[in-house]
VOGU-3710 file (C-alpha; in Angstrom, 3 decimals, decimal comma):
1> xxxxxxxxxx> -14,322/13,767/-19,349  -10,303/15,444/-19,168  -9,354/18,270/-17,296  -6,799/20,526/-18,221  -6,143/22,088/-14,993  -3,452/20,994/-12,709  -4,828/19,972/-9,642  -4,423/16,724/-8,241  -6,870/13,630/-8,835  -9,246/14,190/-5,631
11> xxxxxxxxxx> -9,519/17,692/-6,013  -10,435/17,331/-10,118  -12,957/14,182/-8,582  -14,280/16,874/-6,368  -14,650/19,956/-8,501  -16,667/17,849/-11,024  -19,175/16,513/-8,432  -20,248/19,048/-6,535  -22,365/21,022/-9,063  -23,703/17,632/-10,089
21> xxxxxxxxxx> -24,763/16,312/-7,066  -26,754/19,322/-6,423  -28,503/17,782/-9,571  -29,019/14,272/-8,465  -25,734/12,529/-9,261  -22,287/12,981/-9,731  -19,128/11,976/-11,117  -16,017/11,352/-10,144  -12,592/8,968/-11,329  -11,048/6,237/-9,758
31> xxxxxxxxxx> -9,100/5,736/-8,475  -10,132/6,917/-5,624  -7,118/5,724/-3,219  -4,720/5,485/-6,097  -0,957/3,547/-5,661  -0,881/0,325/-3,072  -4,171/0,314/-1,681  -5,823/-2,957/-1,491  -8,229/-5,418/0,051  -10,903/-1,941/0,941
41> xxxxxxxxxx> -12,971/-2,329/4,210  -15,254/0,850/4,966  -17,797/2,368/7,180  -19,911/5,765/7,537  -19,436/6,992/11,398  -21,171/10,027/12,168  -20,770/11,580/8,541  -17,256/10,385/8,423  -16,169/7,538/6,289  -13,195/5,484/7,573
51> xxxxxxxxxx> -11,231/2,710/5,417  -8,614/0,041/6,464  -6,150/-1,585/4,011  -4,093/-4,312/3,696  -0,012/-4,070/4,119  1,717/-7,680/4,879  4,827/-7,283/6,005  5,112/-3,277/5,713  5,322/-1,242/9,061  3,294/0,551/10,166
61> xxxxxxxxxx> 0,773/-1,928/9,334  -2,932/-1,760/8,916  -4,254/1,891/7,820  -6,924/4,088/8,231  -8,002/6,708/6,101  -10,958/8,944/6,917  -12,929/11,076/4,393  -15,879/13,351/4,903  -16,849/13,412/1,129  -15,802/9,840/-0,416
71> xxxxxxxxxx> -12,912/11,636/-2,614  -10,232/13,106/0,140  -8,960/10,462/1,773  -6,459/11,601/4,847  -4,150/8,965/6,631  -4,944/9,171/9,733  -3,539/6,457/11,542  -1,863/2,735/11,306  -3,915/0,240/13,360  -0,458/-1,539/14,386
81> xxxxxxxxxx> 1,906/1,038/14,778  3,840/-0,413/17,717  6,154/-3,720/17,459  5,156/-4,288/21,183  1,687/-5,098/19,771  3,152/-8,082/18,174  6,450/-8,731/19,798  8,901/-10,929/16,898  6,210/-11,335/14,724  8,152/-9,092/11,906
91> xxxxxxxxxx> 11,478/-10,755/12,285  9,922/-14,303/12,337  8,082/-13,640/8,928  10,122/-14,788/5,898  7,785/-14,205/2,806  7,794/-10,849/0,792  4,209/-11,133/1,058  3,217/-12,342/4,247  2,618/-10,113/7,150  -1,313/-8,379/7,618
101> xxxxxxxxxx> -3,941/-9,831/5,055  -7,441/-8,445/4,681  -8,726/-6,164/7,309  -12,151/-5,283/8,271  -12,954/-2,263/10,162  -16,240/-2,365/12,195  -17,882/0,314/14,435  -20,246/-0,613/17,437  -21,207/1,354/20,862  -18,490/3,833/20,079
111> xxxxxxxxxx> -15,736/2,106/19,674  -14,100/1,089/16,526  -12,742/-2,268/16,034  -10,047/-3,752/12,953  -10,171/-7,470/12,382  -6,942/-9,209/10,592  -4,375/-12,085/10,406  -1,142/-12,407/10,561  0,618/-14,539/7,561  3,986/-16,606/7,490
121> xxxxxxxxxx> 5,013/-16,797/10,870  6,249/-20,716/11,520  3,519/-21,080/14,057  0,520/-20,353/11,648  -2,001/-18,240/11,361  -2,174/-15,380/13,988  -5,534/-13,100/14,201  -5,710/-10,166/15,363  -8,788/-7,833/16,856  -7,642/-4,297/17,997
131> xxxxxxxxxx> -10,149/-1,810/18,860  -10,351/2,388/19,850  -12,382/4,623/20,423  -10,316/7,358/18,532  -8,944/6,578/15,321  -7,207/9,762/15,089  -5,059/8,840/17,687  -2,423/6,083/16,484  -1,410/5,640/20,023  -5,129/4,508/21,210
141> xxxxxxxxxx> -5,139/1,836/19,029  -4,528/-1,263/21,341  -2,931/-4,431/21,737  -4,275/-7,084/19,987  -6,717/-9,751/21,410  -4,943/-12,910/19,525  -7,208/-15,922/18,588  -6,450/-18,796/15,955  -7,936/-19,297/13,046  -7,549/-22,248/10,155
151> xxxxxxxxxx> -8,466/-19,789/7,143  -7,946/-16,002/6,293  -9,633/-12,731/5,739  -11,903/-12,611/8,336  -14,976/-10,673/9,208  -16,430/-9,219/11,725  -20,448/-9,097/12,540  -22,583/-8,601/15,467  -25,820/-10,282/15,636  -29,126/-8,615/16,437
161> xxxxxxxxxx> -28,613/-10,962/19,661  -25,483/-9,275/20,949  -23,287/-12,937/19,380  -20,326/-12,207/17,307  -19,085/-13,622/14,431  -16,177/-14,130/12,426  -16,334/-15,400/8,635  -13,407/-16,861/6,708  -11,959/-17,977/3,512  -13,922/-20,763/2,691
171> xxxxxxxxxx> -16,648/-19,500/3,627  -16,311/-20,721/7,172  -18,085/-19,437/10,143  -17,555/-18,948/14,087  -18,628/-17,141/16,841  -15,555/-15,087/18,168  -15,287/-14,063/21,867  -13,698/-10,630/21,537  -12,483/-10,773/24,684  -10,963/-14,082/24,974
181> xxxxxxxxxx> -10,297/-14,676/21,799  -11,843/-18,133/21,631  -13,776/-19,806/18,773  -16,385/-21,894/18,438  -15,913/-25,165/17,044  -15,952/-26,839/14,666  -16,253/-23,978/11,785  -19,183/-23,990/9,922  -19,173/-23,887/6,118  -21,787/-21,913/4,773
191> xxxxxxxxxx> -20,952/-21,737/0,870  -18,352/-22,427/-1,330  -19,466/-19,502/-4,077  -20,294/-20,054/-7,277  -17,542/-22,122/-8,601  -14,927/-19,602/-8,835  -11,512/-20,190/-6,923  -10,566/-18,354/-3,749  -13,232/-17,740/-2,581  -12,941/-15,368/0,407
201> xxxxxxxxxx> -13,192/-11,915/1,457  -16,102/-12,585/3,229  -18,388/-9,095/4,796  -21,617/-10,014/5,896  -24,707/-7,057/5,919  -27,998/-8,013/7,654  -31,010/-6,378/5,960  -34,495/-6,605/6,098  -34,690/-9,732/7,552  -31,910/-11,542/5,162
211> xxxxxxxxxx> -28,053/-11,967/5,957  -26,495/-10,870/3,180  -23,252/-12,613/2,150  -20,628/-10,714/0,248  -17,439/-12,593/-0,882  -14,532/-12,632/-3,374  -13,866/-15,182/-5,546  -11,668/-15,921/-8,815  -8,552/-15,606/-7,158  -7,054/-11,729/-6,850
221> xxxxxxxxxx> -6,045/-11,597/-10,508  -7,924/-10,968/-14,208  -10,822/-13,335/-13,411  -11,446/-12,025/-9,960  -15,037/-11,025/-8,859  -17,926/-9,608/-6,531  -20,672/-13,001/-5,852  -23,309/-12,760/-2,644  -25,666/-14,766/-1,424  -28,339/-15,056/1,500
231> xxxxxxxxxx> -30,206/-16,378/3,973  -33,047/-16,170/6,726  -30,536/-17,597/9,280  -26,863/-16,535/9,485  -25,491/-20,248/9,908  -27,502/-21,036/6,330  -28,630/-22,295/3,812  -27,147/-19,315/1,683  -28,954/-19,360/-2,025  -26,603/-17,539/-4,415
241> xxxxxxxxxx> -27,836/-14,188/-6,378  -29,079/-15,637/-10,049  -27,095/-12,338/-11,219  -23,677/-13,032/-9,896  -21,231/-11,965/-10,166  -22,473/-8,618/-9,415  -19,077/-6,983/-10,057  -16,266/-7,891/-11,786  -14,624/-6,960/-15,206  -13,132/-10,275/-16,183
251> xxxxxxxxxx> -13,181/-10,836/-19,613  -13,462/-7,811/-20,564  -10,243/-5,314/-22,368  -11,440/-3,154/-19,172  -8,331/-0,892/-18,590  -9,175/-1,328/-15,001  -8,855/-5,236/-14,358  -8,618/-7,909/-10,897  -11,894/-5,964/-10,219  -12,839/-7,883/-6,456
261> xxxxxxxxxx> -12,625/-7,735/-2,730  -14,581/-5,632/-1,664  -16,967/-3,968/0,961  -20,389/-2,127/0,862  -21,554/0,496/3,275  -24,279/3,631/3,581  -23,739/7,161/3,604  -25,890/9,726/5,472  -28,441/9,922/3,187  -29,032/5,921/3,243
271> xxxxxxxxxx> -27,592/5,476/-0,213  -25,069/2,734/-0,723  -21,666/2,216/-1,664  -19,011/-0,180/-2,080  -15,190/0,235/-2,435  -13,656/-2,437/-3,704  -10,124/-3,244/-5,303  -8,718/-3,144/-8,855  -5,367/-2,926/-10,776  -4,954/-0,318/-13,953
281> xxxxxxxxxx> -2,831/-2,451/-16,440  -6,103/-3,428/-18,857  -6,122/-7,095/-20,308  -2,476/-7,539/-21,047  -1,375/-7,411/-17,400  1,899/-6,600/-17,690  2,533/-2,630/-16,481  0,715/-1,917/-13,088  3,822/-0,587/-10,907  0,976/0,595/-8,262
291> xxxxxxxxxx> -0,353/-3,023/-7,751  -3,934/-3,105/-6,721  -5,625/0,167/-5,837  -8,764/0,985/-4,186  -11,679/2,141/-5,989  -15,607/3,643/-5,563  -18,916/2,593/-6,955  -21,949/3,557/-5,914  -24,745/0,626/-5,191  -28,392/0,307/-5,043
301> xxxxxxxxxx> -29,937/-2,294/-2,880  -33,632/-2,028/-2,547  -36,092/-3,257/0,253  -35,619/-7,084/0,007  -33,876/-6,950/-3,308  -30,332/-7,966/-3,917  -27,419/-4,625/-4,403  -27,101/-3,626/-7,718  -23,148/-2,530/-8,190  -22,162/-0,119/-10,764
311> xxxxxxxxxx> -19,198/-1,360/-12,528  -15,772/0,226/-12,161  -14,634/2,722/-14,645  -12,332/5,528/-14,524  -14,626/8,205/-14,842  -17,780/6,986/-12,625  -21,268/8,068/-12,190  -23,130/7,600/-9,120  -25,270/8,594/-6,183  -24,689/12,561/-5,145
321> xxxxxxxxxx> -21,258/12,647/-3,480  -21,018/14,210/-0,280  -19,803/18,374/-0,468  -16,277/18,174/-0,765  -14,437/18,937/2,476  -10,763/18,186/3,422  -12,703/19,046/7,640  -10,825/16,124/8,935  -9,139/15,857/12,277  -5,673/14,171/12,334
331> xxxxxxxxxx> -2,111/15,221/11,861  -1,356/12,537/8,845  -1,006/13,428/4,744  -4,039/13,437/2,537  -3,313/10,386/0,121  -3,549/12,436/-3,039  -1,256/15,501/-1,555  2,519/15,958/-3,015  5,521/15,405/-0,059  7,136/18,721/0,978
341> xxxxxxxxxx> 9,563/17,313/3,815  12,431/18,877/5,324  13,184/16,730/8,752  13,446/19,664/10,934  14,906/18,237/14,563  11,932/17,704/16,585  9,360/16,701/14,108  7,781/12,960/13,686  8,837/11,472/10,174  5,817/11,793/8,326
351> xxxxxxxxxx> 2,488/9,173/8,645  2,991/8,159/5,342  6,376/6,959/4,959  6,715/3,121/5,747  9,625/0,125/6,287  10,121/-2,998/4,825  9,330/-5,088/8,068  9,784/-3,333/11,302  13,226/-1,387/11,696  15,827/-1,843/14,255
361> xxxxxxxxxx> 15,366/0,399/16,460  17,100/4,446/15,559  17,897/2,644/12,085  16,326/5,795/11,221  15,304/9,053/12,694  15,369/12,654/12,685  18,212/14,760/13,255  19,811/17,448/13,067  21,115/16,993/10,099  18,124/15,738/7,798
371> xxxxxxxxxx> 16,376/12,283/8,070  19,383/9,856/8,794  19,283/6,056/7,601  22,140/3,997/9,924  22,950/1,662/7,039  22,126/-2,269/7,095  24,361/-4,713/6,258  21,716/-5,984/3,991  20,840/-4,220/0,792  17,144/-3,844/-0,600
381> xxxxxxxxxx> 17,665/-7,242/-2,190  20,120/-9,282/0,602  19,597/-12,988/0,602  15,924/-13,220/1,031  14,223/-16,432/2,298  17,940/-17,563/2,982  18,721/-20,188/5,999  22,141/-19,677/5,140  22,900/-16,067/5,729  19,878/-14,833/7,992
391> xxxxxxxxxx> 21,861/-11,605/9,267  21,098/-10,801/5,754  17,698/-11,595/4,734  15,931/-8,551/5,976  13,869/-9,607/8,470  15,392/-7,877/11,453  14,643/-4,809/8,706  15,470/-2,955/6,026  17,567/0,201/6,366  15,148/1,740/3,884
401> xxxxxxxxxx> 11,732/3,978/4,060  9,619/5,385/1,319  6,022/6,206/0,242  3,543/4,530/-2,176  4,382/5,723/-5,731  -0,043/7,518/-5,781  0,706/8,792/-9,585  0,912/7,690/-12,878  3,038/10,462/-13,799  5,360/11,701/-10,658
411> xxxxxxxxxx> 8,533/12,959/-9,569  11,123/11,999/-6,757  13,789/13,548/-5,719  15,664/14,278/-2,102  18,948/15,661/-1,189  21,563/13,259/0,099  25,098/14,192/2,447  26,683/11,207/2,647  30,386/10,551/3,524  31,391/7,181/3,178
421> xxxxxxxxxx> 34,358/5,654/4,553  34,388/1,706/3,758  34,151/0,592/0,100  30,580/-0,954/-0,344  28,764/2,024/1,812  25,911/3,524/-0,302  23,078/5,423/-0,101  20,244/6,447/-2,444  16,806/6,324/-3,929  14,874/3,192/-5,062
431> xxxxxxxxxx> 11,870/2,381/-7,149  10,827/-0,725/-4,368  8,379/-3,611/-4,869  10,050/-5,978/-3,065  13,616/-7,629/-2,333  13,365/-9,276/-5,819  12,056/-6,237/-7,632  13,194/-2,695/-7,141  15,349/0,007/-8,834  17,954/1,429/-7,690
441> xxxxxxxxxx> 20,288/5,018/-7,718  22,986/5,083/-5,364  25,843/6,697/-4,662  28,599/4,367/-3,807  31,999/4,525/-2,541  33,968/1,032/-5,075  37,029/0,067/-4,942  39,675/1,244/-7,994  39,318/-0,734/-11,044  42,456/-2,834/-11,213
451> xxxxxxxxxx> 42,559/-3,357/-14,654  42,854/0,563/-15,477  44,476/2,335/-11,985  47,618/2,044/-10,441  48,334/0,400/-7,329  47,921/3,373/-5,640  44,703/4,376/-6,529  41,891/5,576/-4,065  38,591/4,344/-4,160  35,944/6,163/-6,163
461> xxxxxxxxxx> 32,731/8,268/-5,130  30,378/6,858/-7,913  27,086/6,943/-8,850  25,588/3,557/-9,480  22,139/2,617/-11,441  20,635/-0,763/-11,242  18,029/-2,816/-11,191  16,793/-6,656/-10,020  13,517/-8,281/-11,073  12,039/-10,793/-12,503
471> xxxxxxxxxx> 12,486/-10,282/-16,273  15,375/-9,145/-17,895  17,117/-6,258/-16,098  19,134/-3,438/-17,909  22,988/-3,003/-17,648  24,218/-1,314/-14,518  25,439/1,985/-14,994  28,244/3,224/-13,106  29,560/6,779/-13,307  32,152/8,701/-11,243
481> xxxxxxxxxx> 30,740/11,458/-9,370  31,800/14,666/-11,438  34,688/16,372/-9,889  32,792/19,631/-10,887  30,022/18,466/-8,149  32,245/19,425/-5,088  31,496/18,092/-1,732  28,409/19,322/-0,871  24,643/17,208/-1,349  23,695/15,358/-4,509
491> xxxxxxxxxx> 20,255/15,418/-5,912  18,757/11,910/-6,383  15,598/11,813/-8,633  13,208/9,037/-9,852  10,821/10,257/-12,530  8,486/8,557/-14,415  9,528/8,930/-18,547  6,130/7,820/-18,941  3,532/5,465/-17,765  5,807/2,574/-18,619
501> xxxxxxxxxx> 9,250/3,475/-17,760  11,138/5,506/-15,210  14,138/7,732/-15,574  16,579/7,593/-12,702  19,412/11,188/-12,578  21,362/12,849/-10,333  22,690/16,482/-9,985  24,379/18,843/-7,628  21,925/20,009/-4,877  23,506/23,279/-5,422
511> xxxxxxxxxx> 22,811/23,679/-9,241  20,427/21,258/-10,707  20,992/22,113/-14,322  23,915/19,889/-13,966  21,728/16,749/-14,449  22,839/13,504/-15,916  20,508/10,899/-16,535  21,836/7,348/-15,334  19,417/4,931/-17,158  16,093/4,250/-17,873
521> xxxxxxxxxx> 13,743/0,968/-16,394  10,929/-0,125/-17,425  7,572/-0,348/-14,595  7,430/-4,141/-15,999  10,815/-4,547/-13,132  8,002/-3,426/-9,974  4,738/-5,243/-11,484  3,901/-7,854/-10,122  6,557/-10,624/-10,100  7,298/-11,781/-6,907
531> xxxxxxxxxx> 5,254/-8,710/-5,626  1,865/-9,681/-7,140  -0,116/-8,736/-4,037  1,709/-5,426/-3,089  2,729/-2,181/-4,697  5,681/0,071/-5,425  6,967/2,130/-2,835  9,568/5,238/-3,580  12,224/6,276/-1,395  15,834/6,011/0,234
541> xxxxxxxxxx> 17,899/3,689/1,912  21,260/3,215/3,073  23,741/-0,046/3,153  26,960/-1,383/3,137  26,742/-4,441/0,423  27,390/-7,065/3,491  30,683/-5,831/4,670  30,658/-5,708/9,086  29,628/-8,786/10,925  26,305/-9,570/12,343
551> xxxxxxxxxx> 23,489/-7,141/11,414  25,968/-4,423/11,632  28,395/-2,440/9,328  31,358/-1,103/9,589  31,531/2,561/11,428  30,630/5,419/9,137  28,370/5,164/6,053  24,963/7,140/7,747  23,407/8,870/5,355  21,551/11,977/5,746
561> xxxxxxxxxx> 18,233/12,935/3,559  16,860/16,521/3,053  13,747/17,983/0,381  12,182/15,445/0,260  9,731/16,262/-2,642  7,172/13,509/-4,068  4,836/15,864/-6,841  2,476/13,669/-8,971  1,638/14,716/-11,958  -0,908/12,877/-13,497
571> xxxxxxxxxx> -3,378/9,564/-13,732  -4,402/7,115/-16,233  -8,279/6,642/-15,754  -7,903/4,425/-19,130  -5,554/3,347/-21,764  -5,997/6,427/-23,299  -6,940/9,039/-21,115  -5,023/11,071/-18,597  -6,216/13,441/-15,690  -5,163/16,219/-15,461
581> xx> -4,842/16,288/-19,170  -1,411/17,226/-20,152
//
């Protein structure tokens, strides 16, 4: 089924399924957390379904959407939101892809707790159990009980006799004392899976009389999967399901692929769910900008039986969806709403725009002037992983913040005043996977080109498109900025061409029509290289190109963002088919 109207995805999801779930089932399309959204644990609280997602090293870390109807999905906080949670832990972490792996959000005698661990740091393994009793509230989220654990992607499960456990990669299991942090020991290993690699991910559901024993296995990629098993006693012997996997679509020219990882829960009516991950680039695997998203199936696990999953599609059918209601309490974004911001003095920057690592601290902030970004001496790629140069590696942070690209089809732009006074200063937008794969559109203050000025030449206001990744990157593109343009703020826009390539232009602020397109790159640049577990982000940044000493440039070079405007326009549910049709 295509629409033709344009609304965005949730709203189409939720337009289609309320007439048919007043008829017994309903349909909706998945995505339903579309862009950088994976590793999925969920529960149903009180009519309210709340979901926690991975982030490594991004800050905030850890988030929580809530949804009354399975389709809206508001951000309503980040679990660790504070760096005096975690004191260092950011700025110790050297990996693009370390950081927060795998959380699980549980709910028990009113509070809510999120289980995680910490990757990279030179110490090991840290995990992590913060709990609240108010998820709308970022601040009530607490400091972390720490404990220490050999494996990752943990669980979290209460017994029917009050004893809590945590399962592991593995499958390894302890008992966890939530307020000490200790484990038992030694871990016990209660399957390997089925054969596949990796496997982990572990949930476990107890249900009439079984424990149920949901894992991920196949490794996060195309032959990644659903398997369970079960048994009378939680410590084992776990017989595996004769049907496994019960969801995956490896092998298959699904355009919807790395189908795992996931987590099953009820709604009010008893029915069952499951949202699990999955990556839109069918079975070539080569153009998936948005890494792995999260996505919804509906389930059916009878009295004693074993869940039956529905398979993930872009246009699903499944149990009777909730009535659509965007009811939810919270000041943060829905995921699937456009960005209208103007960084009025006085406001918070908005819930869903996120660092590279935790900043320094009033690296950026709101002003009077627009959203300013104090430039680092670092730029988005620096020297990453480097012993040599650590000033510039990143990890005391980025001067950069953006917002998952949610869309297929989207556009980007902001307004940028920006004076620079030191050759190398720059500012602009990016197209951001990771140090080793983003694009770029700054404008940049270089010094004359000796080979065509005289020795009395100034430096030059330019604007400057390129790219770093890990295949073959097109030519920079350097342009003066037009005379014509005066002094006032430039334009910066990222727009996707199509669902394989983006277009990077700039114009005057003041008259638009003036746009010049720098270059074109294609999404291959921000898919998965040495970003396979993550997914692109979109938005601005400010740096001098390693000129100043320390972690600090030279004076001048802030850079000052206004309109910021993020409008998607449309989603692939398949190789072929778009929503809202265009």
């Amino acid at each position: 089924m295509k629409l033709s109207f344009g609304l965005p995805l949730a709203l189409l999801a939720g337009a289609i399924a309320s007439p048919l779930a007043s008829l017994g089932n309903s349909t909706f399309y998945n995505p339903v957390l579309p862009g950088w959204h994976s590793d999925p644990s969920c529960i149903q609280v009180k009519g309210t379904f709340f979901c926690a997602i991975s982030t490594f090293i991004s800050f905030p870390g850890i988030p929580i959407y809530a949804s009354k109807d399975l389709i809206n999905w508001k951000l309503v906080s980040h679990v660790w939101n504070r760096e005096s949670q975690l004191p260092g832990v950011s700025a110790s972490t050297v990996g693009q892809q370390d950081g927060m792996y795998a959380p699980t959000i549980r709910y028990r005698n009113g509070e809510f707790y999120v289980i995680c661990e910490y990757l990279g740091l030179p110490d090991g393994i840290i995990g992590v159990v913060f709990k609240t009793r108010d998820p709308f509230n970022e601040k009530s989220w607490s400091d972390p009980v720490t404990f220490k654990p050999t494996n990752i992607d943990p669980d979290l499960f209460w017994d029917d006799d009050g004893k809590v456990y945590s399962a592991t990669h593995g499958i390894l299991l302890q008992e966890l004392n939530l307020e000490t942090g200790e484990l038992s020991q030694p871990p016990i290993n209660i399957w390997n899976g089925t054969g596949g690699v990796w496997p982990e991910g572990p949930h476990i559901h107890k249900k009439d009389g079984w424990y149920y024993l949901l894992i991920a296995e196949g490794g996060t990629e195309r032959d990644h999967s659903i398997t369970i098993a079960r048994s009378r006693k939680i410590t084992g012997p776990y017989e595996a399901n004769p049907s496994n996997p019960i969801l995956t679509n490896r092998g298959t020219d699904e355009y919807f692929q790395t189908v795992g990882h996931g987590d099953l829960f009820q709604d009010t009516n008893g029915k069952w769910w499951g949202m699990c991950l999955a990556t839109r680039t069918g079975p070539e695997f080569e153009v998936f900008p948005m890494g792995r998203e999260a996505v919804l199936f509906s389930a059916r696990w009878d009295k004693g039986e074993w869940p039956v999953l529905d398979p993930v599609r872009g246009e699903m059918s499944g149990w009777p969806l909730p009535p659509t209601s965007r009811d939810v309490p919270g000041d943060g974004p829905f995921n699937a709403d456009p960005d209208v911001y103007d960084f009025p003095l006085g406001k918070a920057i908005p819930r869903n725009l996120v660092y590279w690592r935790v900043p320094r601290a009033n690296a950026i902030s709101v002003t009077a002037k627009g959203l300013q970004i104090v430039p680092s001496r670092n730029n988005l790629t620096g020297t990453p992983e480097s012993l040599v140069t650590p000033e510039l590696t990143g990890q005391k942070g980025l001067a950069f913040i953006g917002r998952r690209q949610t869309d297929t089809l989207f556009t980007f732009t902001t307004d940028v005043s920006f004076s620079p006074r030191v050759v190398g200063q720059e500012a602009g937008v990016t197209l951001f996977l990771t140090q080793f794969n983003h694009i770029d559109l700054g404008i940049v203050l270089l010094a004359p080109d000796a080979s065509t000025s005289k020795g009395n030449a100034k430096p030059q206001l330019s604007l400057r498109f390129r790219t770093i990744g890990t295949i073959e990157s097109p030519e920079p593109t350097i342009i003066p900025v037009p005379v014509s343009w005066g002094s006032g703020q430039i334009r910066l826009e990222i727009q996707t061409a199509n669902a394989t390539h983006y277009n990077v232009a700039a114009m005057p602020a003041a008259n638009p029509n003036a746009r010049i397109i720098l270059g074109t790159a294609s999404a291959r640049l921000v898919s998965g290289g040495r970003g396979s577990f993550v997914g692109s982000l979109v938005g601005a940044y400010a740096t001098c190109n390693g000129a100043g000493t320390g972690l600090d440039c030279s004076a001048g070079g802030n850079a000052y963002f206004k309109r910021w405007r993020y409008t998607g326009a449309a989603q692939y549910i398949s190789a072929t088919e778009i929503v809202p049709e265009l």
